[in-house]
N, C-alpha and C positions, 0 to 999 in steps of 0.2 A: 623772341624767346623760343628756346627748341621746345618740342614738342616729342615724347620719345611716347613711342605706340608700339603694346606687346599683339603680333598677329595670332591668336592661337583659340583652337578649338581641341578636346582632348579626342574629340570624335575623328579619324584620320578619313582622307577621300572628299574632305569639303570644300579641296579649296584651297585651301590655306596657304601654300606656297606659291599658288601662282596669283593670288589677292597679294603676298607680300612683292613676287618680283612686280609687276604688270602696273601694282600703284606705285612702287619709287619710280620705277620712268613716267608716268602719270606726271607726278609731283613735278619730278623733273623738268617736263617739259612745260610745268605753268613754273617755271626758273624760279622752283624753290629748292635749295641745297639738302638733299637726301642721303644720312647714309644708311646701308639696311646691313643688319646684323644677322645674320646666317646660325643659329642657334641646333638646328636638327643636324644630326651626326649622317642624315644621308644625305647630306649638300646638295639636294637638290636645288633649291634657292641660288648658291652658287654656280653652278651647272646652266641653271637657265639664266642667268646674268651674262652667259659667256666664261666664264672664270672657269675651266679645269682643275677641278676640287683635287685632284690625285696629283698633280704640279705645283700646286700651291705651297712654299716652305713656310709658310705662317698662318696660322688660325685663328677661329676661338678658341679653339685649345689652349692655346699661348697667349690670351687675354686672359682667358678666367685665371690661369695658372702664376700671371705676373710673370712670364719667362719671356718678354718683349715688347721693346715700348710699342706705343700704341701708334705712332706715325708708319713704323714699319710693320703693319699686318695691315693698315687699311691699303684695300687697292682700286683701282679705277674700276669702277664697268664696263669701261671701251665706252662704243656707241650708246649704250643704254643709258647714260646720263648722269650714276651717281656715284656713289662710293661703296665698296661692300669690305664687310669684314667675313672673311671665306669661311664657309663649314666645312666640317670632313668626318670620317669614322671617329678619328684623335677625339674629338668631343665627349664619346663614350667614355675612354679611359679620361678624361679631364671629371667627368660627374663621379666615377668613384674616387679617384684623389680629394675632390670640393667636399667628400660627405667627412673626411677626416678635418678641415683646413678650418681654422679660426673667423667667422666672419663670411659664413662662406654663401648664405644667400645673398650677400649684397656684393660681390667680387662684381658683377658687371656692373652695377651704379656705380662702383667707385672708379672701374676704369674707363667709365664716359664720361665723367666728369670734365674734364682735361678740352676735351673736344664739342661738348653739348653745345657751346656758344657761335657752333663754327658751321652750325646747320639748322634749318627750320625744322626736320622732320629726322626723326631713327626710327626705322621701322626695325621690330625685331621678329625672324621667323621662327616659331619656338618648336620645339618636338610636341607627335600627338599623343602623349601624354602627360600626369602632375608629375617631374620628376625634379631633381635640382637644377637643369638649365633652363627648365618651367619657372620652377620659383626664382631661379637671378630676374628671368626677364619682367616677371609681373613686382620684383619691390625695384625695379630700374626705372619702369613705365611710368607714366602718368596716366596714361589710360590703355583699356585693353578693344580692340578692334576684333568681335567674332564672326567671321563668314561662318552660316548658313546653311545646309543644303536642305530645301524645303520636301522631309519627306517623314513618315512614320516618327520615327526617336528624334526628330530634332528638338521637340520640343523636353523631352523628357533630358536628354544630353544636356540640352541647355541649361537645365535648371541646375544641373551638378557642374557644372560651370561657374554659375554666379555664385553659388555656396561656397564654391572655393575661388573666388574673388573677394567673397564678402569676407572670409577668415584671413586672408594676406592683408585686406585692407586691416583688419582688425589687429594681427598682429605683427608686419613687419611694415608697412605702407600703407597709412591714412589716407593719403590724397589720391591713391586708385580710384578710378572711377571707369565706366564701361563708355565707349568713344563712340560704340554704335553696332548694328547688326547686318552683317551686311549678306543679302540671299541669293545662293552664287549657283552655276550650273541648273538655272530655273526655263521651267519649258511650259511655255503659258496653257500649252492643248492639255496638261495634267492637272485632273480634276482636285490631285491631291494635294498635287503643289501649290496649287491655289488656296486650298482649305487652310494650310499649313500656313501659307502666306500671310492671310488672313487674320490667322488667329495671333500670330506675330504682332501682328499691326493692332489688335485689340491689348495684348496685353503689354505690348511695351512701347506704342505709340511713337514717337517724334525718334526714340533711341532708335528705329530702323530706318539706315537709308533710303532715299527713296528710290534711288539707283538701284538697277538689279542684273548679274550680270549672269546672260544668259547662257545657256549650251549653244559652244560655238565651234567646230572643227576645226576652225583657223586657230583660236585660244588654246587647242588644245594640240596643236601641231608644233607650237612655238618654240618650247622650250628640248625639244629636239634639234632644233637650230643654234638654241642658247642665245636666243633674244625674247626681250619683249614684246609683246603683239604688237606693241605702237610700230617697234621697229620692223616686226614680220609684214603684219600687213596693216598698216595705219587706217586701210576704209571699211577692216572685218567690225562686225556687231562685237565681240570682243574687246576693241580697241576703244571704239566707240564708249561702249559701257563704262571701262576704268578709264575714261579722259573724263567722263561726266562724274565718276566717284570722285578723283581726283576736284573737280572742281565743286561736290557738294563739300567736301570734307575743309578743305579752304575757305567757302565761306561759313562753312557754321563756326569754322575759327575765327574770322574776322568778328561774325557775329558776338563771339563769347569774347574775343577781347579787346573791344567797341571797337570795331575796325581800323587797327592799328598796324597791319600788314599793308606794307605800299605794293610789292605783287599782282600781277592782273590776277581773278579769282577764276577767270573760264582758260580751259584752251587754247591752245590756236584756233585760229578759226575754220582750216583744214577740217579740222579730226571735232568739233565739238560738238554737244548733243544735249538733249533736256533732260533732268533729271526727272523724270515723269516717275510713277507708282506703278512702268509697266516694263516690260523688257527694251532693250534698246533695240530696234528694229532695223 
């Protein structure tokens, strides 16, 4: 059963797009079928997929808008391993047409439907903030995935986060529910990061991964290449970290749905790593 995961924090700089590109090839490579849904109008996501967002003649644009079936806007990642549906500026002008349009937070639930069954995993990369391609992605989700960055306001961000998860669940998506927290760009010598870390793990328990992916120069060089870490450098701490997210995030699936994924749950065993409570080293 697909599983479709909205990536967003409204807080910008945490993360967020490179947790979206770096775990569909994760996913990927333990050969579960990925497609990632590129939602931010600066296509970054696309960009670091490989996919030249200013080339591309199909978008999300032209998802949300119904202006193209949906076989023709999905396209390969190349080497990266999954499927992407391209972002680009057009997404801006699609959000103000959507605030006129009948129906118009649930325009991406209804154009996944069609394909849900044809992948284990949608990841969707959402804009950093609540806007309309926010609200498509969280009543499409099943759950929402928040990278992190363990410092001052994260905790305060956060909370305006789950208040407005808690109202989507309330009024347009019941079965929302939060997939996990994941604390990204973390640097164990900071006293602070670690407080912050900490108090994470007291007040929201088992919901933070135990994965944590660290500050890494290679993770952060990547996507100027327009690949995945795994594909940049597969032995960086980077790579390392989202092969082990990739593999806690599968089996707490298997976990919750009594282990009925046939899928190996780790790795390769190249690139694999423990999900420890500490950076990947």
């Amino acid at each position: 059963m697909t599983r479709i995961i909205a990536i967003t924090n409204q807080k910008g700089g945490v993360g967020k797009t490179t947790t979206c590109v770096n775990l569909a090839a994760s996913l990927s490579a333990t050969q579960r079928r990925v497609l990632l849904v590129d939602l931010d109008p600066q296509g970054n996501a696309t960009m670091g997929s490989g996919v030249d967002k200013r080339e591309v003649e199909l978008s999300g644009y032209h998802l949300l808008l119904e202006e193209a079936p949906l076989q023709e806007i999905i396209v390969a990642a190349g080497a990266a391993g999954y499927d992407l549906i391209p972002g680009n500026g057009d997404l801006t002008a699609a959000e103000v047409r959507l605030i006129q349009a009948d129906g118009r937070e649930s325009r991406l639930k209804r154009r996944l439907q069609p394909v849900a069954g044809q992948y284990d995993y949608i990841l969707i990369d959402c804009p950093p903030s609540l806007n309309m391609l926010t609200l498509n992605a969280l009543t499409a989700a099943d759950a929402v995935l928040i990278p992190i960055q363990c410092e001052y306001y994260a905790l305060e961000g956060l909370s305006a986060l789950l208040e407005t998860v808690e109202q989507i669940r309330e009024a347009v998506n019941p079965g929302l529910e939060v997939e996990g927290l994941l604390r990204t760009m973390f640097d164990a010598r900071n006293n602070l990061a670690n407080e912050v870390s900490a108090q994470l793990l007291e007040h929201f328990g088992d919901k933070v991964y135990r994965t944590i992916i660290p500050r890494n120069v290679r993770l952060a060089e990547a996507p100027s290449y327009g690949a995945p870490i795994i594909k940049y450098d597969s032995t960086s701490r980077g790579a390392i970290a989202y092969l082990a997210l990739a593999a806690e995030m599968v089996r707490r699936r298997k976990a919750a749905d009594g282990g009925e994924q046939a899928a190996p749950d780790t790795p390769p065993a190249r690139s694999s790593a423990p999900t420890t409570d500490t950076p990947a080293a």
